[in-house]
N, C-alpha and C positions, 0 to 999 in steps of 0.2 A: 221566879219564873224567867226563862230567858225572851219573852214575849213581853215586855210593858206596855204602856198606852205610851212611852215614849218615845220606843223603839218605831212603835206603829205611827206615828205622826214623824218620825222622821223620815218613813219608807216613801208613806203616800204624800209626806212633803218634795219629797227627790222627784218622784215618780210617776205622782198623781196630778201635778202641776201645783195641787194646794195640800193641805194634812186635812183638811175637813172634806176633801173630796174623793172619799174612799168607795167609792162605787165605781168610778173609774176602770177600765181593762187593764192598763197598764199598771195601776194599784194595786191591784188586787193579784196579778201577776208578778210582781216585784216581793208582794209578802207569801205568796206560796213559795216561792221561788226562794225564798228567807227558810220557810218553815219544812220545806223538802233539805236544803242542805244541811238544817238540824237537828231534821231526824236520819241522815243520812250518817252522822258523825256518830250517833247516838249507836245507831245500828251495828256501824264499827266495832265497838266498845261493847256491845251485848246481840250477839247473834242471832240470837235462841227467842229473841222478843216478836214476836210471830205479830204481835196484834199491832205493832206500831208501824212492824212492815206492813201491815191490810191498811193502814192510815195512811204510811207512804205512797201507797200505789193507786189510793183514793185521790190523795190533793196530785198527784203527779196526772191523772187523768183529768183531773178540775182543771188543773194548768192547761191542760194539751188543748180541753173544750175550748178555755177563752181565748188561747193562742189561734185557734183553728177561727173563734167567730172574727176577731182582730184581723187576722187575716183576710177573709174573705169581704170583712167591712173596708179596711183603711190598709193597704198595705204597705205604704209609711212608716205608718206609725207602729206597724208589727216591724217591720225592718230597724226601726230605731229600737225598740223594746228588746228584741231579740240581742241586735250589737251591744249594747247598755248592762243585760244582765249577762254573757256569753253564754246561754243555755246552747244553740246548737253551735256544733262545732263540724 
């Protein structure tokens, strides 16, 4: 699976300040933000996969919720997160 618990402890080690601190905004946005451009490559490669696009468009609005609460909390630390991953452009 291209998801370990290795992969995952070195996202929310980057991103979450610690890897045990996966509850984090920024965490948690750092591995959607992993697992959208995964299934974004996927999509490429198989068009026609309708259910994994309905998952895409799930975690892409999961993303958008905690970017928007990030925001309206700290917006620092959405301004760091944002530069960090370049989701907008």
């Amino acid at each position: 699976m291209y998801l370990t618990s290795d992969v995952k402890k070195e996202i929310f080690a980057k991103h979450g300040k610690d890897e045990k601190n996966t509850g984090s905004a920024e965490g948690q946005v750092a591995l959607f933000t992993f697992r959208i451009n995964h299934l974004t490559q996927h999509l490429k490669r198989n068009h026609k996969d309708f259910n994994t696009e309905r998952a895409l468009v799930a975690l892409v609005g999961k993303r958008k919720k905690l970017l928007d609460y990030l925001k309206k909390k700290d917006i620092k630390r959405y301004r760091a997160i944002i530069a960090e991953l370049g989701i907008r452009k």
